[in-house]
RODO-2510 file (C-alpha; in nm, 4 decimals, decimal comma):
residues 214
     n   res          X          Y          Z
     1     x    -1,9668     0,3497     0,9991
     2     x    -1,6874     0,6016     1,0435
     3     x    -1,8250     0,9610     0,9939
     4     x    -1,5501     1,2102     0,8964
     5     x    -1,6944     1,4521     1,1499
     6     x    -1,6507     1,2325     1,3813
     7     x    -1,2845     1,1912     1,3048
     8     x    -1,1271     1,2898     1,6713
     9     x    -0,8167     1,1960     1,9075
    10     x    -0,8925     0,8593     1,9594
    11     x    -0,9209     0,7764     1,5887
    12     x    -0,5818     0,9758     1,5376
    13     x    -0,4698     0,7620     1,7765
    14     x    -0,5720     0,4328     1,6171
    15     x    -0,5747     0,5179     1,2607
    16     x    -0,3612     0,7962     1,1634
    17     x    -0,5546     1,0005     1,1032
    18     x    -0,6078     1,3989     1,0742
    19     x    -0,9499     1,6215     1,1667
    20     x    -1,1352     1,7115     0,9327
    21     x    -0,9140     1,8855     0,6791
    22     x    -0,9212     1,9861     0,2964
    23     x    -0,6387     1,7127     0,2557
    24     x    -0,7055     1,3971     0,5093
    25     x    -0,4002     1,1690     0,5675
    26     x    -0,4050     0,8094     0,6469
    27     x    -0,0764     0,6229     0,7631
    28     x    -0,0531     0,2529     0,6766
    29     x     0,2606     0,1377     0,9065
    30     x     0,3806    -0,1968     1,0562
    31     x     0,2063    -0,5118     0,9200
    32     x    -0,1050    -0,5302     0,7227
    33     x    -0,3539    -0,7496     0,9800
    34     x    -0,5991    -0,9451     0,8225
    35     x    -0,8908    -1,1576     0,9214
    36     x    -0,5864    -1,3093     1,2719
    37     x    -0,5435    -1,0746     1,5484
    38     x    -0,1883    -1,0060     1,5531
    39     x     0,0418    -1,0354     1,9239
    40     x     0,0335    -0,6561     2,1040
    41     x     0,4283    -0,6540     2,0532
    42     x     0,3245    -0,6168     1,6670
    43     x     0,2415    -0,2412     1,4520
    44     x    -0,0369    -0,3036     1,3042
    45     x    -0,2958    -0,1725     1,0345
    46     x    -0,6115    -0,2874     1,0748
    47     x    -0,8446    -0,3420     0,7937
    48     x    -1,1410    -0,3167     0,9414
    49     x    -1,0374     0,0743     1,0388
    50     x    -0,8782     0,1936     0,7505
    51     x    -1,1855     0,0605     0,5014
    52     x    -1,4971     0,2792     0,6431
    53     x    -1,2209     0,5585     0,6664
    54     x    -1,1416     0,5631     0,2982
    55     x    -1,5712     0,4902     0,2322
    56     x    -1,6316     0,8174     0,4601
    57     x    -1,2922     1,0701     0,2841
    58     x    -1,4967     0,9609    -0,0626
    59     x    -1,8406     1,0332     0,0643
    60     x    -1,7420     1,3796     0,2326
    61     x    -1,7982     1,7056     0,0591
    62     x    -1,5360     1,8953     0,2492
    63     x    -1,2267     1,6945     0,1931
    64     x    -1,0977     1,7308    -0,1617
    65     x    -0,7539     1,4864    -0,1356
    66     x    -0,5898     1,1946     0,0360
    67     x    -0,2912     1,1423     0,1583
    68     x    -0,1279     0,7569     0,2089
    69     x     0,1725     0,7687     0,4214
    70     x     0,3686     0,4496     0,3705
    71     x     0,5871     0,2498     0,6048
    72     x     0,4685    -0,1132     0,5997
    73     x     0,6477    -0,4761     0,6291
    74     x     0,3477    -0,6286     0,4493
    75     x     0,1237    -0,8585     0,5885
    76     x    -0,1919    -1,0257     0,4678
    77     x    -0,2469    -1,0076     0,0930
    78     x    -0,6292    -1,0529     0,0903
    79     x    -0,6588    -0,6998     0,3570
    80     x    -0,3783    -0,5235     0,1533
    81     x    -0,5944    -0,5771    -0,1790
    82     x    -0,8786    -0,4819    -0,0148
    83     x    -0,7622    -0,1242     0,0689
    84     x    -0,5782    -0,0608    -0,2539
    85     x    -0,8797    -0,1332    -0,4460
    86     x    -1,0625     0,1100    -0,2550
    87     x    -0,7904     0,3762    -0,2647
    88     x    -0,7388     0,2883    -0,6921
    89     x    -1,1278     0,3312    -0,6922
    90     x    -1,1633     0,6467    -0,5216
    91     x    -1,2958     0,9770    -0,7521
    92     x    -1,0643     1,2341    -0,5309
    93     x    -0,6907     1,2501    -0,6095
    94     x    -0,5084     1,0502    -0,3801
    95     x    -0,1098     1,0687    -0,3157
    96     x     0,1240     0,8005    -0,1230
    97     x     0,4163     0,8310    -0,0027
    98     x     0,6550     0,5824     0,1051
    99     x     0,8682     0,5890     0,4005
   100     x     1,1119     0,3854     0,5472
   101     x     0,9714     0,1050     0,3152
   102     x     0,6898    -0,0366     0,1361
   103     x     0,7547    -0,3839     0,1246
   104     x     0,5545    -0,7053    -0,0039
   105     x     0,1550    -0,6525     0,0209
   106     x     0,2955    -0,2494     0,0492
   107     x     0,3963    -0,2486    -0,3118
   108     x    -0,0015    -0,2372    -0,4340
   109     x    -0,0704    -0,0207    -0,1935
   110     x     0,1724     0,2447    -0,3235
   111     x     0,0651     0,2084    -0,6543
   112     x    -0,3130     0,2537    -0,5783
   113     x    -0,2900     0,6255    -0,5312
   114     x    -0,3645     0,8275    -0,8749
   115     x     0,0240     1,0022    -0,7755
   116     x     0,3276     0,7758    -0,6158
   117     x     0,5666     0,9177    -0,4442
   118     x     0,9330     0,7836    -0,2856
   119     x     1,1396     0,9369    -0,0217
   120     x     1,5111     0,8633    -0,1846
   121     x     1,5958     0,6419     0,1545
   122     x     1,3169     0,4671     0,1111
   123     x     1,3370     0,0772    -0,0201
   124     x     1,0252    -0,2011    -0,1587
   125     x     1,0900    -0,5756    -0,1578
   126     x     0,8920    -0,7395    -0,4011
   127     x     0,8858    -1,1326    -0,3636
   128     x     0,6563    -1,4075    -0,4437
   129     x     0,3516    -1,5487    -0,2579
   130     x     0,4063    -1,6309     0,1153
   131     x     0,1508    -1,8641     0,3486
   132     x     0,2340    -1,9337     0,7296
   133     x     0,1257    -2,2372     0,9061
   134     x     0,0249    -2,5770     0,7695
   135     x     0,0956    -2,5885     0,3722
   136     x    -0,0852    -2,9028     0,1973
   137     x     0,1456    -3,0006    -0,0752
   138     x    -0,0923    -3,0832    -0,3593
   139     x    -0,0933    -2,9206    -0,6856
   140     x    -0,3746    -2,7287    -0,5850
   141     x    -0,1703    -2,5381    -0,3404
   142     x     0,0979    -2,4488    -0,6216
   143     x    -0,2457    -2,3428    -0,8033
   144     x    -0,3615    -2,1204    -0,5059
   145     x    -0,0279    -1,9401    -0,5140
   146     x    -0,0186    -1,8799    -0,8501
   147     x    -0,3513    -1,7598    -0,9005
   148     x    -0,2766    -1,4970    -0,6052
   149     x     0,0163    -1,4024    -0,7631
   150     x    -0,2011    -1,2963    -1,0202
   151     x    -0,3897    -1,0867    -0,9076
   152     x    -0,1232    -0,8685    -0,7182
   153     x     0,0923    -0,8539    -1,0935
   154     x    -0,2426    -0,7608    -1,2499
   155     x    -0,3445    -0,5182    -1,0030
   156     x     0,0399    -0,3261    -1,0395
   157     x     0,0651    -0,3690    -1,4135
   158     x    -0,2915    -0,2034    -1,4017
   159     x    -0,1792     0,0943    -1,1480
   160     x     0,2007     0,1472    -1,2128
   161     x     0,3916     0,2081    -1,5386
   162     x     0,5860    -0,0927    -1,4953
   163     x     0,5575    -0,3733    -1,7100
   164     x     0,4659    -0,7530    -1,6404
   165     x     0,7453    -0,8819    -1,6966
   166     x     0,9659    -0,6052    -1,5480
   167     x     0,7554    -0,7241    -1,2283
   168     x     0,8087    -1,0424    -1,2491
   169     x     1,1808    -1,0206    -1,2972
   170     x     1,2143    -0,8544    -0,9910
   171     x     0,9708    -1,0722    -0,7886
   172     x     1,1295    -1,4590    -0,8758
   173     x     1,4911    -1,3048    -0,8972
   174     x     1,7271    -1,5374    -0,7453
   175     x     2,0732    -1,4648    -0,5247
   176     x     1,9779    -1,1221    -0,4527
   177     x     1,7684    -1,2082    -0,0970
   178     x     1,9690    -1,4219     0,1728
   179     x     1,7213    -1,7678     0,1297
   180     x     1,4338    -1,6284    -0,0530
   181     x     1,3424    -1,5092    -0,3675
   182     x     1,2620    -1,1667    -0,4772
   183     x     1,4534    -0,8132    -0,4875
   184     x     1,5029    -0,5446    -0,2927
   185     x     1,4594    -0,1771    -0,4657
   186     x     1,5405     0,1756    -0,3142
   187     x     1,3506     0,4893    -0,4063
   188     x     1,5217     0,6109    -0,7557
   189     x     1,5117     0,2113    -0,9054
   190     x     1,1487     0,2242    -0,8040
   191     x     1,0787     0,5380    -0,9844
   192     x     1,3102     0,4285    -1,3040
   193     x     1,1783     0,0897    -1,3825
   194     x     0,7992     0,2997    -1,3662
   195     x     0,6461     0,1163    -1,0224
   196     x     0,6491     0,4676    -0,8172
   197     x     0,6137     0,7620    -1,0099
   198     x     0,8352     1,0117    -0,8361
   199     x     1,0949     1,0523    -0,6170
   200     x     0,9375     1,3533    -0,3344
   201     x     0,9087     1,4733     0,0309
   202     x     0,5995     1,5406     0,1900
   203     x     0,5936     1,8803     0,0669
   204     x     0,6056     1,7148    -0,2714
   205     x     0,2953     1,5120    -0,2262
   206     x     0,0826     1,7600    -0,0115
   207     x     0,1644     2,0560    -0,2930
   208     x     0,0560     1,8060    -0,5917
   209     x    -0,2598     1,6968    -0,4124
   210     x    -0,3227     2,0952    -0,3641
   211     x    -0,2917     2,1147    -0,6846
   212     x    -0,5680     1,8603    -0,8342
   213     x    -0,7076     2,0005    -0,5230
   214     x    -0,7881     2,3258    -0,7002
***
């Protein structure tokens, strides 16, 4: 267990993030790593860091906000949902803000904090279900995909102001992505169809969190 206390160079280092602070930040960048160990040539976010982080910034009487700073290719979808559920769950106002991108799995994780924000340059690519490796094609695969699917529509619907099938418009859109499926959105589409809800800097996000802060 991660005590905030505790929080010192070597867990800036590996996780992002700050000392102990009335606002603690936590940067989700590169891919997502799941339950596979990802090459050393690969960013990573590890799972298994960032969830006894977010359990210890809920528990702790002297931090009163969180900050999510975004910049993420995706990765693996059960990991992702596992940290925006914690983030959507926690009682302290939390803020993200995407940078440089929040693509795929990085989509619910934007929308988990109680506030979104969107640097203007910033861009999201929403797309359908990947797997890597050995696919069985059965029915129950096309099953598995759509079921997970589900979830991550539900779980934006649920923590976004854009609608289902808004969502799914832009994730099965055709002609748009060079041999895939799926769009690509920059900051100000994100924030007009209702999946972020602001375009912002940092200054933005740290002076709103100060504010529920208070």
């Amino acid at each position: 267990m991660i005590i905030l206390e505790e929080v010192k160079t070597e867990d800036i280092k590996e996780l992002g993030s700050t000392a102990p602070a009335e606002i603690q930040v936590l940067t989700i960048i590169g891919q997502i790593e799941g339950h596979q160990v990802l090459g050393d040539e690969n960013k990573t976010t590890k799972y298994e860091h960032v969830l006894p982080l977010l359990a210890a910034v809920e528990e702790s009487a002297n931090v009163k906000g969180l900050l999510i700073l975004l910049n993420t290719v995706g990765g693996d979808i059960e990991a992702g949902l596992a940290i925006a559920e914690l983030i959507a769950g926690m009682s302290k106002p939390t803020a993200s803000l995407v940078l440089g991108g929040g693509h795929s799995i990085g989509v619910p994780l934007a929308v988990a904090a109680r506030r979104s924000f969107i640097a203007p340059s910033a861009s999201m690519t929403i797309h359908p279900v990947r797997m890597n490796g050995t696919v069985i094609g059965v029915s129950q695969t096309y099953e598995y995909f759509a079921r997970t699917r589900e979830r991550i529509v539900r779980f934006v619907t649920a923590n976004s102001h854009i609608g289902r099938e808004r969502f799914l418009e832009y994730m099965l859109r055709t002609g748009e992505l060079a041999n895939d499926v799926g769009s690509i959105i920059d900051g100000q589409e994100a924030v007009d169809c209702g999946l972020m809800d602001q375009l912002g800097s940092l200054a933005d996000a740290l002076a709103w969190l100060h504010g529920q802060a208070k």
